[in-house]
TIKE-405652 format. One record per atom (N, C-alpha, C): x negated, y negated, z negated. Coordinates in pm, whole numbers, plus 50000, padded with zeros to 5 digits. Layout:
N
XYZ;...
***
This chain:
59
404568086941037;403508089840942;403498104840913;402578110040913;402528124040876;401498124240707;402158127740628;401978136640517;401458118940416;402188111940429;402038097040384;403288089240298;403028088740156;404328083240068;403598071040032;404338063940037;403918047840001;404968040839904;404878036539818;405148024739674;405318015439630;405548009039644;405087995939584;405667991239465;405407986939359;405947983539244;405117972039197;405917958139179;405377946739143;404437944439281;403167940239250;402327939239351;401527950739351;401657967439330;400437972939320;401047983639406;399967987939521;400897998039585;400158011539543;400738021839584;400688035439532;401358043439675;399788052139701;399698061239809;400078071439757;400468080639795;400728097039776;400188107139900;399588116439894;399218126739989;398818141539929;399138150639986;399218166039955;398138168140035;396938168039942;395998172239990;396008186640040;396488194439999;396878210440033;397508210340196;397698196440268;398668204540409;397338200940497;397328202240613;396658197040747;397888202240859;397318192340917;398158190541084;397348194041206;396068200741199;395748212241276;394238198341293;393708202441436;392688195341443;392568177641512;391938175041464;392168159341576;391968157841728;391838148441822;391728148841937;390408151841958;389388150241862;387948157441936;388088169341862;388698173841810;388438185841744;387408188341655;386838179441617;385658181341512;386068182141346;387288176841346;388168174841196;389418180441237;389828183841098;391358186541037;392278173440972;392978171941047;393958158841002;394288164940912;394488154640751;395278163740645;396538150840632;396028138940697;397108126440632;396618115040757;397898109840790;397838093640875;399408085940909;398418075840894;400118066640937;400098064941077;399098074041155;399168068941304;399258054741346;398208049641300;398268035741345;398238024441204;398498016041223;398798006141149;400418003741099;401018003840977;402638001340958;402627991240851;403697984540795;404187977840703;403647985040624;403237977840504;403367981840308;405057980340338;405747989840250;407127986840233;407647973640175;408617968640266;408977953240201;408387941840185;406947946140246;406107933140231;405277930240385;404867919540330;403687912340528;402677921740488;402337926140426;400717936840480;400747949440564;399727948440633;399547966940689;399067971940591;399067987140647;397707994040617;397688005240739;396678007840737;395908016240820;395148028540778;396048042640760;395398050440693;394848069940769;393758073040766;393388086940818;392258093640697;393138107340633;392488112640571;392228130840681;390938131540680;390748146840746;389518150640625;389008160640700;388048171640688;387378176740800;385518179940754;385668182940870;385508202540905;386048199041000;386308215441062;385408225141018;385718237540952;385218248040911;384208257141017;
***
């Protein structure tokens, strides 16, 4: 996962991301990756995914 904190407390989960970083541009180059779990992963400790990509797009 790049730039991705995950939570969970009781049943409620809680994302975290630094909107301030990026990881340069994506494979078309049209956006700035700022956050992803690359794919699909566990919620911690539990049966759910998630599936997450936050960008921007390119200046």
């Amino acid at each position: 996962m790049k730039n991705v904190e995950m939570k969970v407390e009781g049943t409620t989960l809680t994302i975290k991301v630094d909107l301030g970083k990026d990881f340069g541009p994506s494979s078309s180059g049209k956006n700035i990756i700022i956050a992803s779990t690359e794919g699909n992963v566990s919620v911690p400790n539990r049966d759910e995914k998630i599936g997450l990509n936050i960008y921007k797009k390119k200046s």
